[in-house]
C-alpha positions in Angstrom: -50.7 -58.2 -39.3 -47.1 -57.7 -39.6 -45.2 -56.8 -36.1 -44.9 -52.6 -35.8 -41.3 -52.1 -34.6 -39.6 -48.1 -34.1 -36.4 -47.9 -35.1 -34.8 -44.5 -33.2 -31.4 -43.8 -34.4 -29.8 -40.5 -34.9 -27.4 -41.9 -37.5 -29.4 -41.6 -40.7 -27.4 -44.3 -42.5 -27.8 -46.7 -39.6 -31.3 -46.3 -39.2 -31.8 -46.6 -42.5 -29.9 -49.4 -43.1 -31.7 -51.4 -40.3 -34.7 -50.6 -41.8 -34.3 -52.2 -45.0 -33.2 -55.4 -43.5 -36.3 -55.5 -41.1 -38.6 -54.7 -43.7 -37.0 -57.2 -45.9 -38.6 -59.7 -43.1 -41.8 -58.8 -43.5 -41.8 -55.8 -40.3 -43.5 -52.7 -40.5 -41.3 -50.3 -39.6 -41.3 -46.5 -38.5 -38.3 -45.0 -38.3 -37.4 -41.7 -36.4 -34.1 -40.1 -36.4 -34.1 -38.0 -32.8 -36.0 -38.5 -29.6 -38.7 -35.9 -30.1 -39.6 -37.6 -33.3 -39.6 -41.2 -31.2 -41.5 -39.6 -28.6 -44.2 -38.4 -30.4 -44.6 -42.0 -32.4 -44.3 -43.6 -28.9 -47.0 -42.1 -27.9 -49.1 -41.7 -30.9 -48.6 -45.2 -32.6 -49.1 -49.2 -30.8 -45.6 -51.3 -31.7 -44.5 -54.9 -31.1 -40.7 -53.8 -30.5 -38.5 -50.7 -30.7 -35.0 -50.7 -30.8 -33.4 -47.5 -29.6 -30.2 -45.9 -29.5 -28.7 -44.2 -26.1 -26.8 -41.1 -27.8 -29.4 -39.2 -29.2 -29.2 -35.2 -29.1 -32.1 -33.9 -27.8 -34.2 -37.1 -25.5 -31.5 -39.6 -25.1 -32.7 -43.1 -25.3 -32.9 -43.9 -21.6 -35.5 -41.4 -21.7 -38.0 -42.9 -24.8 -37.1 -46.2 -22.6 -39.2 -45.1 -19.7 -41.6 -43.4 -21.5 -42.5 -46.6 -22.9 -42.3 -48.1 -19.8 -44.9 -46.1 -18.5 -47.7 -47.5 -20.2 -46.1 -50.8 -22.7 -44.3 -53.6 -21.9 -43.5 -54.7 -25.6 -40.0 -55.7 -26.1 -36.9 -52.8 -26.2 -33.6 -53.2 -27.8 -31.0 -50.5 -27.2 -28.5 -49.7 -28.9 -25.3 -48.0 -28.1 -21.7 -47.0 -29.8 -20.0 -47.3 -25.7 -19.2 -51.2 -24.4 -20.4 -50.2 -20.8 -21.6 -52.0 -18.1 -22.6 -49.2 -16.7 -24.7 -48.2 -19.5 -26.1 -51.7 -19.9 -26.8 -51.9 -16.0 -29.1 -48.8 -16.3 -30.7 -49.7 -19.7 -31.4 -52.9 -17.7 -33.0 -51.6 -14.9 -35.3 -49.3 -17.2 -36.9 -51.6 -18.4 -34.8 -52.8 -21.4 -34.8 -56.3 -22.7 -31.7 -56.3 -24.9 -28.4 -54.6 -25.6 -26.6 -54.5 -29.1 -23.1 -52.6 -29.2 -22.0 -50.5 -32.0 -20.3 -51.2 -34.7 -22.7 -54.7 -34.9 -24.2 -57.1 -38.1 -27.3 -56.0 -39.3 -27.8 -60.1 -39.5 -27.1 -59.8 -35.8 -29.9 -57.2 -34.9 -32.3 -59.0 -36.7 -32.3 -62.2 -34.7 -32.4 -60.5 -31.9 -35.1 -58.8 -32.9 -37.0 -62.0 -34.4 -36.1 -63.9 -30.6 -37.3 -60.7 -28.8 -40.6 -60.9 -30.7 -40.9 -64.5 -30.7 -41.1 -64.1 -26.7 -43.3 -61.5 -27.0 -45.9 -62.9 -29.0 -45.3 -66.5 -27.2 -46.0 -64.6 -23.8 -48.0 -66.8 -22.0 -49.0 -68.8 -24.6 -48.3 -72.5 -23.4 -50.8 -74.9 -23.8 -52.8 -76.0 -20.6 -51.6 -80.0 -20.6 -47.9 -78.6 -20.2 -49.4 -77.7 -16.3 -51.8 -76.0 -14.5 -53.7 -73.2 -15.5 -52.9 -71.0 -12.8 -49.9 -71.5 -10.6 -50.8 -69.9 -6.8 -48.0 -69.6 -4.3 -48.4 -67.4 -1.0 -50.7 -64.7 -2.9 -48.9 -64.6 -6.0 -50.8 -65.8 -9.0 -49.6 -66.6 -12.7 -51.9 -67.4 -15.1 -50.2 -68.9 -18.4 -53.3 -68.8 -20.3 -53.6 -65.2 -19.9 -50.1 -64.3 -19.4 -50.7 -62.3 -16.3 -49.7 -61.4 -13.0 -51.6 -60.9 -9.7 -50.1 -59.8 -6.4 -53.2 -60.1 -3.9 -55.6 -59.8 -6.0 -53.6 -56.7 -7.8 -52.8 -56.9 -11.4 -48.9 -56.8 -12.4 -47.5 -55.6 -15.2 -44.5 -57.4 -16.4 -42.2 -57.4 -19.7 -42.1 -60.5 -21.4 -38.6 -61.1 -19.8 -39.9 -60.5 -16.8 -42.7 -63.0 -17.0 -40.7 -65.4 -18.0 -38.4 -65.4 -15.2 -41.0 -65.4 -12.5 -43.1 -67.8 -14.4 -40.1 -70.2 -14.9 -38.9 -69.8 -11.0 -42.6 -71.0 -9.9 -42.7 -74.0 -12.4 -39.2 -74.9 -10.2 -40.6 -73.8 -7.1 -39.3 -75.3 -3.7 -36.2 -76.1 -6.1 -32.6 -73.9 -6.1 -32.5 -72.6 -9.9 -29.1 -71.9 -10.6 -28.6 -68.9 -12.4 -27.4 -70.4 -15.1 -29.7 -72.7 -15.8 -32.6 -69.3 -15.3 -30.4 -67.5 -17.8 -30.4 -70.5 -20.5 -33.7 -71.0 -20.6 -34.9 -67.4 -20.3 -32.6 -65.6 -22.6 -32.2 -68.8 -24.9 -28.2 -68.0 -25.0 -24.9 -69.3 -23.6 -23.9 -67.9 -20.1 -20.7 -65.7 -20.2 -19.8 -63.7 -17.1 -21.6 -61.1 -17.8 -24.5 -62.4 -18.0 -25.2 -62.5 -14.1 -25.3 -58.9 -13.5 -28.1 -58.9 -16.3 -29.7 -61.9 -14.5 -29.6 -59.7 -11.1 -31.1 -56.6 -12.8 -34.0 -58.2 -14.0 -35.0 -59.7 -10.5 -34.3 -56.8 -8.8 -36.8 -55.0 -11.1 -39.0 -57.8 -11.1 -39.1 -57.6 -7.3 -40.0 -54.2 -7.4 -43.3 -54.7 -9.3 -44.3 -57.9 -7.3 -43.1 -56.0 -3.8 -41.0 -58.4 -2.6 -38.4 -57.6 -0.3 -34.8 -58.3 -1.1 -33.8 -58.4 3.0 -36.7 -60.6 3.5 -38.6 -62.1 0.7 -41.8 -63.3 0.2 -41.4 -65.1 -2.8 -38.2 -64.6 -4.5 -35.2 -65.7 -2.6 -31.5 -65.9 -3.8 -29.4 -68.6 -2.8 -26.1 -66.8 -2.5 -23.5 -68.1 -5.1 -26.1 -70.8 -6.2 -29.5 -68.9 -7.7 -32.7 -68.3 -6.8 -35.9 -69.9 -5.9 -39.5 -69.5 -5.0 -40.6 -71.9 -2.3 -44.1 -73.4 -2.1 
């Protein structure tokens, strides 16, 4: 079956436009040209992706973000027309997974959207000879068979970035990761300054879910100006 990904833009052209290429891959795509529209797909349809733009007039796309949040943890690209690290920061902490700036390449969306999906459909999937089948450390337990997450016993539900952070930090545990080496092999791109603060986000959230203490961690610590590290 061909991945579902929602398109949300209130620029008809635009969303139009990125439809054609995405369908030209093989996606099925739903497009919807306001939030209210989004929402109601959101809720009403199962995707593999959805790439969404912030400025929308009536439910901006911070807000489709969480509502997808809520319940999914399929992949989210947003887009936006403002070069903020403000907005980005925010987008990040939601629950985003990627962040395209207006004006961009259609050529450029779409491999973001094919990586996005390849680590998405990839979640988890390693095969049991690359290591053990589920990795234990101080009551945290990843299993990469079934891609999941248990804190005590309780179930955790992670994005695929997310996953793949704390799953690559306890293949290295007991060693310093620097960040960007984590960044590198997680987000499969070159490190630029900027890429930290994305980096911080994403444990930050990923602490959250887990409950891990920033002050005093139980299983995610960061070595200041160095990385971070779960020790066995």
């Amino acid at each position: 079956m061909e991945p579902r990904i929602l398109v949300v833009d209130d620029e008809k052209t635009i969303a139009d436009l990125v439809g054609i290429y995405l369908r030209n891959e093989g996606y099925d795509v739903t497009l919807a040209y306001n939030g209210a529209d989004a929402a109601r797909a959101i809720l009403g349809q199962t995707f593999d992706l959805a790439v969404l733009d912030i400025m929308l007039p009536d439910i901006d796309g911070f807000e489709l973000l969480s509502t997808i949040r809520a319940e999914h943890t399929y992949p989210v690209i947003m887009l936006t027309a403002r070069d903020s690290q403000t907005d980005k920061i925010e987008g990040l902490s939601l629950g985003a997974d990627d962040y395209v700036v207006k004006p961009f390449r259609p050529l450029e969306l779409v491999a973001r959207v094919k990586a996005q999906l390849r680590r998405y459909t990839s979640y988890g999937s390693r095969e049991k000879e690359d290591g053990p089948s589920i990795i234990s450390i101080k009551g945290l337990e990843i299993n990469p068979d079934a891609h999941s997450v248990t804190v005590d016993g309780k179930p955790v539900r992670c994005t695929p970035l997310e996953y793949s952070i704390l799953l690559y930090l306890a293949e290295n545990q007991g060693r310093v990761v620097p960040v960007e080496d984590l960044f590198r092999a997680v987000w499969n791109e070159e490190f630029m300054a900027s890429s930290n603060n994305t980096v911080m986000v994403h444990i930050r959230h990923l602490r959250e879910k887990i409950g891990d203490d920033a002050a005093n961690p139980r299983f995610i610590k960061n070595i200041w100006g160095v990385g971070y590290t779960i020790e066995g």
